[in-house]
C-alpha positions as CSV (number, residue, x, y, z in Angstrom):
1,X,-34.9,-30.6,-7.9
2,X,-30.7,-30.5,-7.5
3,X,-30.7,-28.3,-10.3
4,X,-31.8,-25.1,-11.1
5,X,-33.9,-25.1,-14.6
6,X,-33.8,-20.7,-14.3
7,X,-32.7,-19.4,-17.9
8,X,-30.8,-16.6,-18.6
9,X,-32.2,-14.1,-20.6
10,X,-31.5,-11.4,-22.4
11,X,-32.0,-9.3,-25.4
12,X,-31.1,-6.2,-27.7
13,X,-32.9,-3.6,-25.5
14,X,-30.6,-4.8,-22.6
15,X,-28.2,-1.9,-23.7
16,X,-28.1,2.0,-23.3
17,X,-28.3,2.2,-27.4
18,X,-29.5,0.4,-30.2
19,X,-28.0,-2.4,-32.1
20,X,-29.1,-1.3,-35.6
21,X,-29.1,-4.4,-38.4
22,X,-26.4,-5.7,-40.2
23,X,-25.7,-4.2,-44.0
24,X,-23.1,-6.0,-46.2
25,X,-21.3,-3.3,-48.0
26,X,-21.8,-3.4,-51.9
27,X,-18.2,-1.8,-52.1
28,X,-14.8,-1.8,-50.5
29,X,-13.5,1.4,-52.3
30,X,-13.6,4.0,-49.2
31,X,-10.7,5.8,-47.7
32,X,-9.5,5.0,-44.0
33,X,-10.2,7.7,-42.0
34,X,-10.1,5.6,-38.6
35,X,-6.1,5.7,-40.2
36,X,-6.1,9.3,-40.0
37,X,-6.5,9.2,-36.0
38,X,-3.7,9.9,-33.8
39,X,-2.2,6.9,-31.7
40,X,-3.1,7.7,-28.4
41,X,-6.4,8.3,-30.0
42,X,-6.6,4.5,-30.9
43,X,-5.6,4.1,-27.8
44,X,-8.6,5.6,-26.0
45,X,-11.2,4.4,-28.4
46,X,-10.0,0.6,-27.8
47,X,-9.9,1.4,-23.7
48,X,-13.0,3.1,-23.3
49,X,-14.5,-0.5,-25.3
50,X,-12.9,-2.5,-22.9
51,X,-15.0,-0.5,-20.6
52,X,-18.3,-1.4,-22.6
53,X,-17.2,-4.9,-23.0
54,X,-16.5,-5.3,-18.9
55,X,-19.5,-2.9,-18.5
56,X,-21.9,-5.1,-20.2
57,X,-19.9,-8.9,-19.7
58,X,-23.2,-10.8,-19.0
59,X,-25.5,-9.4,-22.1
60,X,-22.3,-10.3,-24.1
61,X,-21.8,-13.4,-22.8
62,X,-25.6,-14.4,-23.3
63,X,-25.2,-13.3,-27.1
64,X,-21.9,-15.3,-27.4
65,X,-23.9,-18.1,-25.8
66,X,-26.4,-18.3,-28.4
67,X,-24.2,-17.5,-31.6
68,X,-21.8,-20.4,-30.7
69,X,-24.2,-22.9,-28.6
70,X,-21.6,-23.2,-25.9
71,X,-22.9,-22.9,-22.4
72,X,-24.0,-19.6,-20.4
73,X,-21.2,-20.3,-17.4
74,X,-18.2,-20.9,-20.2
75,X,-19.5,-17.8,-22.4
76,X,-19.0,-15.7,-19.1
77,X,-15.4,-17.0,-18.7
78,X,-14.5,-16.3,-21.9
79,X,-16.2,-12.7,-22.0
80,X,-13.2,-11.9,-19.3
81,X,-10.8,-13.4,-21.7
82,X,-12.2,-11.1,-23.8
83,X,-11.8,-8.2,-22.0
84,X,-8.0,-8.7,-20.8
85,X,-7.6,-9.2,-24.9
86,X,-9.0,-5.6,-25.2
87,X,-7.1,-4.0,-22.5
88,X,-4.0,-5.4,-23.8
89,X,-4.4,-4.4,-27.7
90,X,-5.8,-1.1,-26.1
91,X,-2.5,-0.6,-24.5
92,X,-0.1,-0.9,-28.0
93,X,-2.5,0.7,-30.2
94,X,0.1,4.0,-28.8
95,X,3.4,1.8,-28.9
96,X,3.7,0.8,-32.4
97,X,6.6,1.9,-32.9
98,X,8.4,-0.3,-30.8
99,X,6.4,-2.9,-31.9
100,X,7.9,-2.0,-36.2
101,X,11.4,-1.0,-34.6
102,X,11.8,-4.0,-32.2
103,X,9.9,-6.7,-34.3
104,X,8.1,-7.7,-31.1
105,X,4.0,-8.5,-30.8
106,X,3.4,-10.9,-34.3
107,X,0.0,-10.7,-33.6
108,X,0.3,-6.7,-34.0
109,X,2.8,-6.6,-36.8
110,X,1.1,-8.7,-39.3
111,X,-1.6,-5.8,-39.7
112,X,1.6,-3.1,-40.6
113,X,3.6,-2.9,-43.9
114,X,7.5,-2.8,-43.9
115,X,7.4,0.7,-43.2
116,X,5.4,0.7,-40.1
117,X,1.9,2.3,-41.5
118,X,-1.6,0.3,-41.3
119,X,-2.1,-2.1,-44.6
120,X,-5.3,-0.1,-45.1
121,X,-8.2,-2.5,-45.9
122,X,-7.3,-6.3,-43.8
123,X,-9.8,-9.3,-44.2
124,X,-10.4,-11.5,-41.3
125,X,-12.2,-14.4,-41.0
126,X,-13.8,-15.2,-37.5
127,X,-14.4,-18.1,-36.1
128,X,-18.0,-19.8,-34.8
129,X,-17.0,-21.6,-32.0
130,X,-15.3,-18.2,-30.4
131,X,-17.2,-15.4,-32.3
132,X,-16.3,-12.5,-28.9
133,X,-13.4,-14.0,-28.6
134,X,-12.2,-14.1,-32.1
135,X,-13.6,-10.9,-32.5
136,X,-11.3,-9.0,-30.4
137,X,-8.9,-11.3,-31.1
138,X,-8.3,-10.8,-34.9
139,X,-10.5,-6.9,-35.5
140,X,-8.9,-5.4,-32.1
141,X,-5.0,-5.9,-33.4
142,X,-5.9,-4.7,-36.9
143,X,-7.8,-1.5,-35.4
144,X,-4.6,-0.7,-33.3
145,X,-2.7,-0.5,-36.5
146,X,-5.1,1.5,-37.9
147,X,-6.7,-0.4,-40.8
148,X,-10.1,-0.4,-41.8
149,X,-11.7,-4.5,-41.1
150,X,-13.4,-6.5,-43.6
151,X,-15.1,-9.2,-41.7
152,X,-16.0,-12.2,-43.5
153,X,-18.1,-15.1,-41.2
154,X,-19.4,-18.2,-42.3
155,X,-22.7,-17.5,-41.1
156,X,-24.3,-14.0,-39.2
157,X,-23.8,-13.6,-35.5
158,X,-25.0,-11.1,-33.3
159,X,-21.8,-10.6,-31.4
160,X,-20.0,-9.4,-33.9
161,X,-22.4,-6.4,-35.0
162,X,-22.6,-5.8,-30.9
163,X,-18.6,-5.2,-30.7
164,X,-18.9,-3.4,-34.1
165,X,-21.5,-1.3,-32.0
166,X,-19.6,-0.7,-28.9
167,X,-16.8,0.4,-31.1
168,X,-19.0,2.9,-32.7
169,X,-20.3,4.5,-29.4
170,X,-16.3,4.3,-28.0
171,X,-15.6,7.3,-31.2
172,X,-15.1,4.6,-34.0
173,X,-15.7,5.9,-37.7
174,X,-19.1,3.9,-38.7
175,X,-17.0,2.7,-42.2
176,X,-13.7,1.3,-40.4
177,X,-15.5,-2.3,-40.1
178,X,-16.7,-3.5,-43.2
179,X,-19.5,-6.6,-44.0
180,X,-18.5,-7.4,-47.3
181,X,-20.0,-10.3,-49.0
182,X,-17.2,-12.5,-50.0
183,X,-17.1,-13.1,-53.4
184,X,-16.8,-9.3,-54.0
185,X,-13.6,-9.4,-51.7
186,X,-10.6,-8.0,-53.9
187,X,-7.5,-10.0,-54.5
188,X,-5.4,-7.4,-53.1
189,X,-6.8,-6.9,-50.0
190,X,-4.9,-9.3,-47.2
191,X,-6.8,-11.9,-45.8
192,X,-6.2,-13.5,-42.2
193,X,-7.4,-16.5,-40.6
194,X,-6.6,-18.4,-37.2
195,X,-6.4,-21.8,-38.6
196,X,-8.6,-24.1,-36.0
197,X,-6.4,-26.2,-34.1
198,X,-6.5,-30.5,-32.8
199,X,-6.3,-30.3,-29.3
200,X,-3.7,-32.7,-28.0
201,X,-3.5,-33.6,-24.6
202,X,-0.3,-35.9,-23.4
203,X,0.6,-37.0,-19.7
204,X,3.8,-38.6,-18.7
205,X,3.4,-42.1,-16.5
206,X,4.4,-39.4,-13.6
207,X,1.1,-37.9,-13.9
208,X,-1.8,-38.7,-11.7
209,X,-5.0,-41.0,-13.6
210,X,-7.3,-38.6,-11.4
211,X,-6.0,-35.0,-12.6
212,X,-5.4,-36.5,-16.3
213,X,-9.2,-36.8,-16.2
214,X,-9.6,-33.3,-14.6
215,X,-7.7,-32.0,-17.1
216,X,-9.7,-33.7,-19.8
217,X,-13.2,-32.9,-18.9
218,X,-11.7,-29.2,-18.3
219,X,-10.3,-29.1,-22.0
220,X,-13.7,-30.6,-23.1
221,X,-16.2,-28.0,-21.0
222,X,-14.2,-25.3,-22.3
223,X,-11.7,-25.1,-25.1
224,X,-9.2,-23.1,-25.8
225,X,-9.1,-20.6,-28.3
226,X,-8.9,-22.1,-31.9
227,X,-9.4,-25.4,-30.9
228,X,-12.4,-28.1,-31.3
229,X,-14.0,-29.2,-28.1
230,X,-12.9,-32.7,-29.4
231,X,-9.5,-33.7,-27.9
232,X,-6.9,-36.4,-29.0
233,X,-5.1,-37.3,-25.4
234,X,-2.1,-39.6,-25.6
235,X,-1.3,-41.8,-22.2
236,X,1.0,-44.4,-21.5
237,X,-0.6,-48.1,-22.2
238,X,-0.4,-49.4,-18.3
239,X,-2.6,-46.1,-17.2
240,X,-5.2,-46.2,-20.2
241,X,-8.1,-48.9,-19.1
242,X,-8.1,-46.9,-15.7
243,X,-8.0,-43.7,-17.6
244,X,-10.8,-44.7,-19.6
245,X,-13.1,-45.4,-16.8
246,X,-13.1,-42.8,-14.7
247,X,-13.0,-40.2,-17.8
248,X,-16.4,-42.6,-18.3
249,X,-17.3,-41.5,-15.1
250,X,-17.1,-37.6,-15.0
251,X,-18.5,-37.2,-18.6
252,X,-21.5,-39.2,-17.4
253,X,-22.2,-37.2,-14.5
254,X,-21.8,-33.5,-16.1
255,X,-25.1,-32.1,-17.0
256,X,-26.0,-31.6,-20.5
257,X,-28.9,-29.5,-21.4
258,X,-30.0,-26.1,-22.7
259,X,-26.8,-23.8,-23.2
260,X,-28.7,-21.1,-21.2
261,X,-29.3,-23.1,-18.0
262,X,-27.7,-22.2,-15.3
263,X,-25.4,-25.2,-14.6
264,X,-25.6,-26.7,-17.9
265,X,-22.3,-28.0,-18.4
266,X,-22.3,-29.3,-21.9
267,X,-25.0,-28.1,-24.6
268,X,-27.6,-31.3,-25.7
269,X,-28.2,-29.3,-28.3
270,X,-25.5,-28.2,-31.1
271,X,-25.7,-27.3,-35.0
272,X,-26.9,-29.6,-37.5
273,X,-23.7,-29.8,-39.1
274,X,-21.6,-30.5,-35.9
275,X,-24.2,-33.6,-34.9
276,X,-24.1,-35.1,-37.8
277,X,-20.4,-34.6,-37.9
278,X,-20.5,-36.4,-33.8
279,X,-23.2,-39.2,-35.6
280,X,-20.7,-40.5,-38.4
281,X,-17.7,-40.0,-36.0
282,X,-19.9,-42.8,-34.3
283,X,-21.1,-44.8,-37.2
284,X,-17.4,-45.3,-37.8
285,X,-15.8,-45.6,-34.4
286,X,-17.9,-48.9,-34.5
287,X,-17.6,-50.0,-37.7
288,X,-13.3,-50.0,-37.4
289,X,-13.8,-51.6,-33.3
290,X,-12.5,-48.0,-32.1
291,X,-13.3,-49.2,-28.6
292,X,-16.6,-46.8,-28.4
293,X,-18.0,-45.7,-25.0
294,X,-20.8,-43.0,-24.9
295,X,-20.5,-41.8,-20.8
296,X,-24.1,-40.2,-22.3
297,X,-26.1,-41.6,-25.8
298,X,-25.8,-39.4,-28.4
299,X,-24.3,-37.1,-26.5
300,X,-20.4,-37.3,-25.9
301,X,-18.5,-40.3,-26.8
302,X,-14.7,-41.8,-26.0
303,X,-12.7,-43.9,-28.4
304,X,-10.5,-46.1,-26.1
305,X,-8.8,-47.9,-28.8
306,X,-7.8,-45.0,-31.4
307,X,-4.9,-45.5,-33.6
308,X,-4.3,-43.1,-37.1
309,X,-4.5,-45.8,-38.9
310,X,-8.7,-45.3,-38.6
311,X,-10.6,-42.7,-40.2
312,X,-11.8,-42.3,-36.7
313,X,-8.7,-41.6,-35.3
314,X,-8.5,-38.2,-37.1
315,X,-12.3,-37.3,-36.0
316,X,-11.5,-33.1,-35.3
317,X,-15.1,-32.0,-34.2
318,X,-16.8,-29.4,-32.2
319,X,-18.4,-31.8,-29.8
320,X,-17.5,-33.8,-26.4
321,X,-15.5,-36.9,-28.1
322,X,-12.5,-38.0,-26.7
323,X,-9.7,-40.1,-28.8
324,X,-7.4,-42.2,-26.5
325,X,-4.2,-43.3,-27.5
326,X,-1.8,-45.1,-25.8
327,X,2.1,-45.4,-25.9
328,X,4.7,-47.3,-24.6
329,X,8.2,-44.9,-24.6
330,X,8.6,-41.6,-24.8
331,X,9.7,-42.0,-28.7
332,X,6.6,-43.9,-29.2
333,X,4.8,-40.8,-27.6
334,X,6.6,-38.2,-29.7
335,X,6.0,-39.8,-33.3
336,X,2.3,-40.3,-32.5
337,X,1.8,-36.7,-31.6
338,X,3.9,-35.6,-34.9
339,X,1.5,-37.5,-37.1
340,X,-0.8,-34.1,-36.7
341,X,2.7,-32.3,-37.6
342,X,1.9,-28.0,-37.6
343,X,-1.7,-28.4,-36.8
344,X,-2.2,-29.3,-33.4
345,X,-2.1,-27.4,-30.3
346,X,-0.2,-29.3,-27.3
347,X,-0.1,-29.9,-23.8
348,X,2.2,-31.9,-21.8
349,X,1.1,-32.8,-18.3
350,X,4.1,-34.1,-15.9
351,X,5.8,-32.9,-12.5
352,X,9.1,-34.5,-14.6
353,X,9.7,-30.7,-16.1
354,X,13.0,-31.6,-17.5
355,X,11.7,-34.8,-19.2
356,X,8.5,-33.3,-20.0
357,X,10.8,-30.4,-21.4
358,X,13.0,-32.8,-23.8
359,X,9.9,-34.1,-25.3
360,X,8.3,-31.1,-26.0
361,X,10.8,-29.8,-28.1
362,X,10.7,-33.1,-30.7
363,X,7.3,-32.3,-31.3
364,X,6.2,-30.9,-34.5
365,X,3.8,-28.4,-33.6
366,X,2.9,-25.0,-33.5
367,X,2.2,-24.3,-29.6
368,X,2.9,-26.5,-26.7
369,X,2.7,-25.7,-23.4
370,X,4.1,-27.5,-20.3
371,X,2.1,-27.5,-16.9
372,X,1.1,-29.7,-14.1
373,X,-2.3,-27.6,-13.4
């Protein structure tokens, strides 16, 4: 066997304490006493849960692995991603006045009013794909400002109520993170969501076929945070047939199985919504000649001959699909990627950095990063 079939396993009695169930709260009318705590108190209860959190990476991992169906290997990546998160919010939750004097750290000063004190009861909304990671991301910031966190999730994960936990045993008050069931959600409380992201991928002719297909499969194995695994990657028209067939290549020869094997790279099995989202992404790629090549059946697909004109075109779904499109100038490249306008997050690949550089600022877009690795 090349392969190892071993599964990781683990459960709730893996910890030092117990992980007690979930309880929506039936009201939101409590005062915040986790408020009432000084700053360098914050501090210590968010650094000694980046302790937990590093303490116990792999049981977190494994519980990130089955909320989101992502594989074992990627959950542990992102459980250090996690962590540096932590250590970093840890590490403001005692500077926030700099943060209100200065203006600096958005992520921080959404969760403070005008005059610098927490906005008392914050809704977040977390997100499937990345429940640790959107955990930490969105409750950790609003903690550090000292609000009390109403968490609303489309459906019930177990990472969440295991962060709420190691919280709790780090000096948290057991009411400063709410499960409130959303229609009782007041209008005045402030709501926050990451808005999911298209992943966009565009490499300048300068850029090698090989590493745009690296790049590609990387993006696809493991996505970044508030982005689909599905990408749309944009490469000039004399590079795309070769493109096309090596990318054919390297999706057909990761290995796709249980999300708890040990080298699974891509999970064969997913939510229902998410395959029959993938299914009619199919159904139509053929139907409008989208140029459909499935590197594995039913598994992950590429559409070589995308343009926006298809409904295909615009498929934004959490599952290996790739849409190709191809350009001819650098203009041509730039009004394609606009189409997507605010909601897409970029990459441009080139070792051109000034060219790459005067085309990333004509894109309409909220992030884009330049890099040749």
């Amino acid at each position: 066997m090349k392969y190892s079939d071993k599964k990781i396993k683990f459960d709730l009695k893996s910890f030092s304490f117990s992980v007690p169930e979930k309880k929506i709260s039936k009201s939101l009318k409590i005062s915040n006493e986790f408020s009432k705590l000084t700053p360098s108190d914050k501090a210590r209860l968010l650094f000694n849960t980046s302790g937990l959190i590093a303490k116990y990476s792999k049981e977190i991992a494994f519980f990130n692995t089955e909320d989101s169906l992502k594989p074992y290997k990627v959950s542990l990546e992102e459980t250090e991603q996690v962590y540096q998160s932590a250590i970093y919010y840890a590490g403001w939750a005692d500077k926030l006045n700099f943060v209100v004097n200065f203006r600096g750290g958005d992520d921080l000063r959404q969760f403070l009013g005008e005059d610098g004190n927490p906005l008392g009861i914050v809704a977040v909304k977390l997100s499937d794909l990345f429940p640790a990671f959107s955990f930490v991301k969105n409750v950790f910031p609003a903690l550090a400002c000292g609000n009390t966190v109403a968490i609303i999730e489309s459906k019930k994960n177990i990472s969440t109520l295991l962060f709420k936990k190691l919280l709790e045993e780090s000096g948290l008050p057991v009411n400063a993170i709410l499960f409130p069931e959303q229609k009782k959600l007041s209008s005045a409380i402030k709501s926050f969501k990451n808005e999911t992201l298209i992943n966009q991928l565009s490499f300048l002719d300068d850029y090698p076929v090989n590493d745009a297909v690296f790049q590609c499969v990387k993006k696809i194995i493991s996505p970044e945070y508030n982005t689909k695994q599905s990408i749309n990657v944009f490469i000039q028209e004399g590079h795309k047939k070769l493109f096309v067939k090596k990318l054919e290549t390297a999706l057909s020869k990761l290995i796709y199985g249980n999300p708890f094997g040990e080298n699974t790279d891509i999970c064969s099995g997913s939510f229902k919504k998410e395959r029959e989202e993938f299914n009619r992404a199919i159904r139509t790629a053929k139907k409008e000649n989208a140029g459909l090549v499935e590197p594995v059946k039913n598994q992950s697909a590429i559409f070589s001959e995308c343009n926006f004109a298809m409904e295909s075109g615009f498929a934004n779904i959490d599952s290996p699909l790739v849409k190709v499109f191809s350009y001819r100038t650098p203009v041509e490249l730039i009004e394609k990627v606009n189409i997507n306008k605010q909601n897409s997050f970029n990459r441009v690949f080139s070792f051109n950095y000034p060219a790459a550089i005067r085309i990333a600022e004509k894109f309409y877009t909220s992030t884009v990063r330049i890099g040749n690795i």
